[in-house]
C-alpha positions as CSV (number, residue, x, y, z in Angstrom):
1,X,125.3,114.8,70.4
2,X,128.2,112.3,70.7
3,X,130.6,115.0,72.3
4,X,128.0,115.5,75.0
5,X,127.5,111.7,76.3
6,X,131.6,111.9,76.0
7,X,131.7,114.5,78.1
8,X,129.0,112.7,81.1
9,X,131.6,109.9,80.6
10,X,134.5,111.6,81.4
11,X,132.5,112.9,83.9
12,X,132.3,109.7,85.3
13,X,136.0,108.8,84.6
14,X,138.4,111.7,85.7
15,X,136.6,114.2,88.3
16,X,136.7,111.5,91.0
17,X,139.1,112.6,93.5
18,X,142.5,110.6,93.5
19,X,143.8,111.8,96.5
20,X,142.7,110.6,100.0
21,X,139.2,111.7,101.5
22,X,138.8,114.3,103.9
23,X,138.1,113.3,107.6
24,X,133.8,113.5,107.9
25,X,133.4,116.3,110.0
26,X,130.6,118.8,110.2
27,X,130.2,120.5,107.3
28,X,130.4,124.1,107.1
29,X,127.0,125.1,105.1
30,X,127.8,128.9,104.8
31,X,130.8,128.2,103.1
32,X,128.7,125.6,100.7
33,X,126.3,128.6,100.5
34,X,129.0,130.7,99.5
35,X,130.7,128.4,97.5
36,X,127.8,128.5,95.4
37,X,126.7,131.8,94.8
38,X,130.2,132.3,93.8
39,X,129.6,130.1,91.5
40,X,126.6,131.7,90.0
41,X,128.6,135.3,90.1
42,X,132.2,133.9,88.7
43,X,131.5,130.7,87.1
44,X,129.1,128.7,84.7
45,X,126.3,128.3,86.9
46,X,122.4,130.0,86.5
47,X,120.6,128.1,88.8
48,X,122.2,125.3,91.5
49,X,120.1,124.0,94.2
50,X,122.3,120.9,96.9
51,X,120.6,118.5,99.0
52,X,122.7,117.3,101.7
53,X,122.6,114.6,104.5
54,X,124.9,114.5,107.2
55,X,124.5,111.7,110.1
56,X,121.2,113.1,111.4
57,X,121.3,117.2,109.4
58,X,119.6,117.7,106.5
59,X,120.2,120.9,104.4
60,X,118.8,122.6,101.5
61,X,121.0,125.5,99.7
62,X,120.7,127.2,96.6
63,X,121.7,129.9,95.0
64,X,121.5,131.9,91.1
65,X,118.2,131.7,89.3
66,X,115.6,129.2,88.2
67,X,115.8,131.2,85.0
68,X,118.0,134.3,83.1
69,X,117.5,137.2,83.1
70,X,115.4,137.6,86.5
71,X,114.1,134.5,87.7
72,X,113.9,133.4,91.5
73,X,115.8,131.1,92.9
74,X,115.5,127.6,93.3
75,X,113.8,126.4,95.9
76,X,112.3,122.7,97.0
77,X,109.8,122.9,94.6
78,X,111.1,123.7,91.6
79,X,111.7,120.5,88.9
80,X,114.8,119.8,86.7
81,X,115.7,117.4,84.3
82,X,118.3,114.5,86.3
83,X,119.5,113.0,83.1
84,X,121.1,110.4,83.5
85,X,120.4,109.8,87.0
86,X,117.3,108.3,85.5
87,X,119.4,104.8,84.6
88,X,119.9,104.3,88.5
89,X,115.6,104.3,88.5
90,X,115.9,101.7,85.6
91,X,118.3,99.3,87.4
92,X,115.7,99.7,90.6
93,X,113.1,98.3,88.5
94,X,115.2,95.4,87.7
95,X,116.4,94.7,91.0
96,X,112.5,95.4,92.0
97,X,111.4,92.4,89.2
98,X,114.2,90.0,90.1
99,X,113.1,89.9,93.9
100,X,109.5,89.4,92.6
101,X,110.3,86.7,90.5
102,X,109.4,87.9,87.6
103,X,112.7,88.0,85.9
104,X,116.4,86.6,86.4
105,X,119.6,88.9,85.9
106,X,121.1,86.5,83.5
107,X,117.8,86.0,81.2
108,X,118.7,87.0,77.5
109,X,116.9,90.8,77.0
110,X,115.9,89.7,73.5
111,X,113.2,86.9,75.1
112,X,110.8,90.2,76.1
113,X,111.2,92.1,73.5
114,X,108.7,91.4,71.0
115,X,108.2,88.3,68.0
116,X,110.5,89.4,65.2
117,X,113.0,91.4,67.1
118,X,116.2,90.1,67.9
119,X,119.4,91.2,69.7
120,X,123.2,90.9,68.3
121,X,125.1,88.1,69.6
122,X,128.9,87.5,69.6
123,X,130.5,84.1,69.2
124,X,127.3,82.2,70.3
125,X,126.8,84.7,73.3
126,X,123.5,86.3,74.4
127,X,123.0,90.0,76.1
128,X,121.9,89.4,79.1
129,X,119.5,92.2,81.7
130,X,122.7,92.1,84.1
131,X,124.6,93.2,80.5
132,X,122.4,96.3,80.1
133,X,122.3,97.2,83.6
134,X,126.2,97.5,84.1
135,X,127.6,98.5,80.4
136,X,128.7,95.0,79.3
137,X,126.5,94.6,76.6
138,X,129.2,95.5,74.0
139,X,126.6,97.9,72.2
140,X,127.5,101.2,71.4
141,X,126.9,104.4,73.2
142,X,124.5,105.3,70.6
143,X,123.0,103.7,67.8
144,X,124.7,104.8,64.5
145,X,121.0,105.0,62.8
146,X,120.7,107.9,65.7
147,X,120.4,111.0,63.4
148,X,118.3,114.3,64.9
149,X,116.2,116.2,63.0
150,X,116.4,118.6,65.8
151,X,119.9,118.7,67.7
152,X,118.7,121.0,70.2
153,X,116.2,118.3,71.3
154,X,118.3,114.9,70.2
155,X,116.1,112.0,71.2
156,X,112.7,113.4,70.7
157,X,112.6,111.8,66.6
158,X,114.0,108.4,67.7
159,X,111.6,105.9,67.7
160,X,111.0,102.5,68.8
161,X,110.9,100.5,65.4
162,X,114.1,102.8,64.7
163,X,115.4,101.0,67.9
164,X,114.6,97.7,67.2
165,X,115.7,98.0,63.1
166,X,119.1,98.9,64.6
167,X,119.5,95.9,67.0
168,X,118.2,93.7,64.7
169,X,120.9,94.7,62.1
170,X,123.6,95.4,64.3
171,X,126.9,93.1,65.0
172,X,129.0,93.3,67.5
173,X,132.6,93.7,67.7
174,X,133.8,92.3,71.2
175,X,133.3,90.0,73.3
176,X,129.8,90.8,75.9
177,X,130.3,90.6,79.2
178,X,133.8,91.5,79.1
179,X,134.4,95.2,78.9
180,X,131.7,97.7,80.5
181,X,131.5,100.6,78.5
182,X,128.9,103.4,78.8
183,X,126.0,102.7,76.8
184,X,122.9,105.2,76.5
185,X,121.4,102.5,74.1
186,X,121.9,99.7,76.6
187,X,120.3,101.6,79.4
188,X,117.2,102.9,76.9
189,X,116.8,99.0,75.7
190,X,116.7,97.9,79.6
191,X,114.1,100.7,80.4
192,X,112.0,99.8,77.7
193,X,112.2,96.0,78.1
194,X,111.0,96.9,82.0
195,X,107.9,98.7,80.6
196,X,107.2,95.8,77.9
197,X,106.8,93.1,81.2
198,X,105.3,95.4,83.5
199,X,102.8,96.3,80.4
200,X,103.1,99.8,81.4
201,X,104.8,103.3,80.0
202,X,108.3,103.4,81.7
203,X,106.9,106.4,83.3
204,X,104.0,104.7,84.4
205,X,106.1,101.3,85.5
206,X,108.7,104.0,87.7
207,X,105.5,105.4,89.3
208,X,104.1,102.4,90.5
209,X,107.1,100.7,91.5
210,X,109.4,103.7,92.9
211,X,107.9,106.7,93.0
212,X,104.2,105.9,95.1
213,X,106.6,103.9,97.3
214,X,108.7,106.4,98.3
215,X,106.1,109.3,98.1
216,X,107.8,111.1,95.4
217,X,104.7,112.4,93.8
218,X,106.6,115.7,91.7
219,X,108.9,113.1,89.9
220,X,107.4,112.6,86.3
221,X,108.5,111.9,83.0
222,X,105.1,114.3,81.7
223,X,105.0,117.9,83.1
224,X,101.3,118.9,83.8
225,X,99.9,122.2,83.8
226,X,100.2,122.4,87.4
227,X,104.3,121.5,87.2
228,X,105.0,124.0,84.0
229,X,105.3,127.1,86.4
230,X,107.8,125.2,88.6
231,X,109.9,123.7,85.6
232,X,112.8,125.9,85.3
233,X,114.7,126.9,82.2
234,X,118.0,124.9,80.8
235,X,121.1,126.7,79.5
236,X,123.2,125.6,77.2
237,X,127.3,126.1,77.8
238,X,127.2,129.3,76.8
239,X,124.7,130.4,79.4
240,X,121.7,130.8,76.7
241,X,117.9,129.1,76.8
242,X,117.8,125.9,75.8
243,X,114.7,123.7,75.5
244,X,113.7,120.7,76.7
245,X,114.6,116.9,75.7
246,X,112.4,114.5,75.0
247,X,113.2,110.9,75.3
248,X,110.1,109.3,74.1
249,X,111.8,106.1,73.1
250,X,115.2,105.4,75.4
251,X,113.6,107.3,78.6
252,X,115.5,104.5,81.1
253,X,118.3,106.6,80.3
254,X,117.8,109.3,80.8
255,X,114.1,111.0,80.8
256,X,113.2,111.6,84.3
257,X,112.2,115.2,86.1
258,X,112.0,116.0,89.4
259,X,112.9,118.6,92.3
260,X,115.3,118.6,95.5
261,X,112.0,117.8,97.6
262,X,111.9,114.3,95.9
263,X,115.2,113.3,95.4
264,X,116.0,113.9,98.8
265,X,113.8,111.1,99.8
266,X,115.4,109.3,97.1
267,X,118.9,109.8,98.6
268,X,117.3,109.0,102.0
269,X,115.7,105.9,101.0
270,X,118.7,104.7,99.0
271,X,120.9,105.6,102.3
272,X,118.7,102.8,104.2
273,X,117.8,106.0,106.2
274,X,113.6,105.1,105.9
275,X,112.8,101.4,105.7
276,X,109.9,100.8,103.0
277,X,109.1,97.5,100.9
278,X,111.3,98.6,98.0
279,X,114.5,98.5,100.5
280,X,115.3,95.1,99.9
281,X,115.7,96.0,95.7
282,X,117.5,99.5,96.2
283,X,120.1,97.4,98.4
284,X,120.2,94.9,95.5
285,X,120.6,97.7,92.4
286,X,123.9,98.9,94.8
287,X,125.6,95.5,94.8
288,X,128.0,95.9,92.5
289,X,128.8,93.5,89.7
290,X,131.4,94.5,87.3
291,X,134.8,97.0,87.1
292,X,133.7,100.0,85.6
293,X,137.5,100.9,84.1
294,X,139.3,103.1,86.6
295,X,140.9,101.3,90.4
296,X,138.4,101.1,92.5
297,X,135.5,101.7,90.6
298,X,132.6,99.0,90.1
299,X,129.0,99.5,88.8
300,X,126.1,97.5,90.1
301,X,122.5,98.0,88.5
302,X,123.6,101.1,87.2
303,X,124.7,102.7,90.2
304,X,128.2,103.4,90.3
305,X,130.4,102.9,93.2
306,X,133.8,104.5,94.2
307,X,135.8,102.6,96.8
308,X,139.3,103.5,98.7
309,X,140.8,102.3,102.0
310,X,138.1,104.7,104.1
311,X,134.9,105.2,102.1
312,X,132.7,103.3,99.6
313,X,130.7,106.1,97.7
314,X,127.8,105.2,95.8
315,X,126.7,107.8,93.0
316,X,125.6,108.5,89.2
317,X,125.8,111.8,87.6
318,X,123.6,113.0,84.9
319,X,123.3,115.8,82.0
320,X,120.6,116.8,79.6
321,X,121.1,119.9,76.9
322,X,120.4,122.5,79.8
323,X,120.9,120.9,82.6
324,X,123.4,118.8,85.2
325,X,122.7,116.8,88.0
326,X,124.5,114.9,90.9
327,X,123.9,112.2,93.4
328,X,125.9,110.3,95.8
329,X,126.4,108.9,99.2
330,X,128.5,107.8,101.6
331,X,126.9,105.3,103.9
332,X,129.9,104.9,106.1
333,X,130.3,108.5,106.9
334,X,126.2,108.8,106.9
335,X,126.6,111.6,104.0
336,X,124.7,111.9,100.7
337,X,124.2,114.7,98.4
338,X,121.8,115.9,95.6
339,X,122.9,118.5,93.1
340,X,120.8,120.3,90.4
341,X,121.8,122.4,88.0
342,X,119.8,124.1,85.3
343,X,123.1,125.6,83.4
344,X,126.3,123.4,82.4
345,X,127.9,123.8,85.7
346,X,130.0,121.4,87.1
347,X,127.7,119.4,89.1
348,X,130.1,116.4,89.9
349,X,132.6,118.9,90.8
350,X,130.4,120.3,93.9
351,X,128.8,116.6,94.4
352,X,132.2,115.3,95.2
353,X,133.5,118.6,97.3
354,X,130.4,118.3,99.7
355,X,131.4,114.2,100.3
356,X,134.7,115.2,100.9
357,X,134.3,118.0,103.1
358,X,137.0,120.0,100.2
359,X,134.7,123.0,100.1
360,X,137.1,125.2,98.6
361,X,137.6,122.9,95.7
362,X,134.3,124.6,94.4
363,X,134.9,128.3,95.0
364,X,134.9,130.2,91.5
365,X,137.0,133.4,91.7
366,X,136.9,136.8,89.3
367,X,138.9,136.5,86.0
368,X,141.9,138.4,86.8
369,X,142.4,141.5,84.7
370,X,145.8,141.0,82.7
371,X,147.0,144.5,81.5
372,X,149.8,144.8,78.2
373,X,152.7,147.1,78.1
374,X,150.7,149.0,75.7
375,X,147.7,149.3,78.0
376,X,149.4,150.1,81.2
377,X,151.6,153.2,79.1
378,X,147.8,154.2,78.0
379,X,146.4,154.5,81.7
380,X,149.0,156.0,82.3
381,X,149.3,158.6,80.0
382,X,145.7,159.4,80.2
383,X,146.4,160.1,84.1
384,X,149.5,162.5,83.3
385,X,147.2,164.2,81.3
386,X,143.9,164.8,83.5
């Protein structure tokens, strides 16, 4: 479990590009087409469906199956889990509250959590929402009282009284506020401190706060009967099934589902592209608020943003058991990106390649057949002899 939430981190950490940006021409969707299918044939991918804007195109491509061995291909419709991409939803809501009044970025989290419960503290020092929503709450990725029944399905035993036993117990060893460092727990705690003042589920609290605003009615936490046919099937890194996660518990970060259909008006939206009442909070959740550890790199409300001397990219990745997902945009340049990926493909890898116009980055070859000595005298000895 640990090695995965490494593994979104370095994610996060090393495949940004360190070399210059690529001038913001048209992009070349046949080759992103290809790109991907070859992708499906040579590579790690099943399933990958992209969402692009580009100044005023939009594009849908996908390519490889929505599951093995025979499945369709992805199309509009059909729903994926986004992983992490879920915190970015969580630091809306907070931007959302903070313009409402109804809380302040620099109120201590423990005050609405409930009578009883309290939060660590170091050297006097109180975690603050603005702490949990950018990584600088100096808890731990994961709590260490975080032990699955069911590793296949990590979160789906964790509870909320095993939550708040933890926090109550736990001391911290640096300074808050100083150091942002990737948190699953921090994110989860946010979430579910969002749903304790809106006195809502966090699915219900996202619904009425993001998703009826922006119309994105096939983004859930719950699959219903009508969804289940659409849901496609995760697979693991070695290309099998893999089911589900649940996050009853810590769903800020990380329990959302949807499909391209809705997080394209997500990417719109977020891209200023449509004007709606929640534009004034997405703006605030971008403004960024801390160094996020690599040169040019700052997170806001849990959006992440990547700045050099031509481009300011706003993004967040994500990854579940079965699946990997990619968002991120360009305002500048006027190009954003959606990737969803129901295998462990690289979805960074392609998000990135699209803003950058560096298709070819993303091409997957054939393994190239490497013969011995002892292999090559054996061909050809059975050809002498036919």
């Amino acid at each position: 479990m640990k090695k995965i939430f490494k593994t979104l981190l370095m994610s996060i950490a090393v495949l940004l590009p360190t070399n210059s940006y690529a001038e913001a021409d048209t992009l070349d969707i046949d080759k992103i087409s290809a790109a991907l299918k070859s992708r499906v044939t040579h590579g790690d991918a099943v399933g990958v469906i992209v969402g692009i804007i580009d100044n005023d195109r939009k594009y849908i491509i996908s390519a490889g199956q929505v599951s093995k061995p025979n499945g369709a291909a992805p199309n509009e419709q059909s729903l994926f889990e986004i992983g992490s991409i879920t915190k970015t939803f969580t630091g809306i809501l907070l931007a959302d509250m903070v313009l409402k009044g109804e809380v302040k970025l620099d109120d201590p989290a423990e005050m609405y959590l409930p009578e009883g419960v309290t939060l660590p503290t170091y050297e006097g020092k109180k975690i603050t929402l603005l702490n949990l929503a950018t990584h600088t709450s100096a808890l731990p990725r994961m709590p260490e009282n975080f032990t699955p029944k069911d590793m296949t399905n990590p979160y789906a035993d964790y509870t909320v009284q095993n939550m708040y036993d933890y926090l109550s117990a736990h001391k911290l060893t640096r300074t808050i506020g100083d150091v942002a460092a990737y948190s699953n727990l921090g994110a989860g705690l946010l979430g579910h401190i969002m749903a304790l003042k809106a006195g809502l589920s966090y699915e219900e609290t996202v619904k009425q706060r993001i998703l009826t605003p922006l119309g994105m009615h096939d983004t859930s936490i719950t699959i219903s009967d009508q969804q289940k046919p659409r849901f496609t099937t995760g697979h693991d890194a070695a290309g099998e099934p893999t089911p589900y996660w649940d996050l009853p518990t810590l769903a800020g970060a990380g329990a959302l589902r949807s499909n391209i259909h809705d997080m394209m008006l997500y990417l719109s939206a977020n891209m200023g592209r449509n004007k709606t009442p929640l534009t004034p909070a997405l703006e605030f959740s971008h403004k960024t608020r801390h160094s996020f550890g690599v040169l040019g790199m700052e997170i806001g409300l849990h959006w992440v943003t990547k700045s050099d001397s031509d481009k300011t990219v706003v993004w967040h990745n994500g990854g579940t058991g079965g699946y990997r997902t990619f968002t991120g945009f360009d305002q500048k340049n006027n190009r954003g990106v959606v990737v969803l990926s129901n295998s462990n493909d690289n979805s960074d890898a392609i998000g990135w390649a699209v803003l950058n116009n560096d298709i070819a980055t993303i091409v997957a070859e054939a393994p190239k057949v490497i013969l011995s000595k002892g292999k090559i005298a054996e061909l050809v000895g059975e050809g002498l002899t036919r």
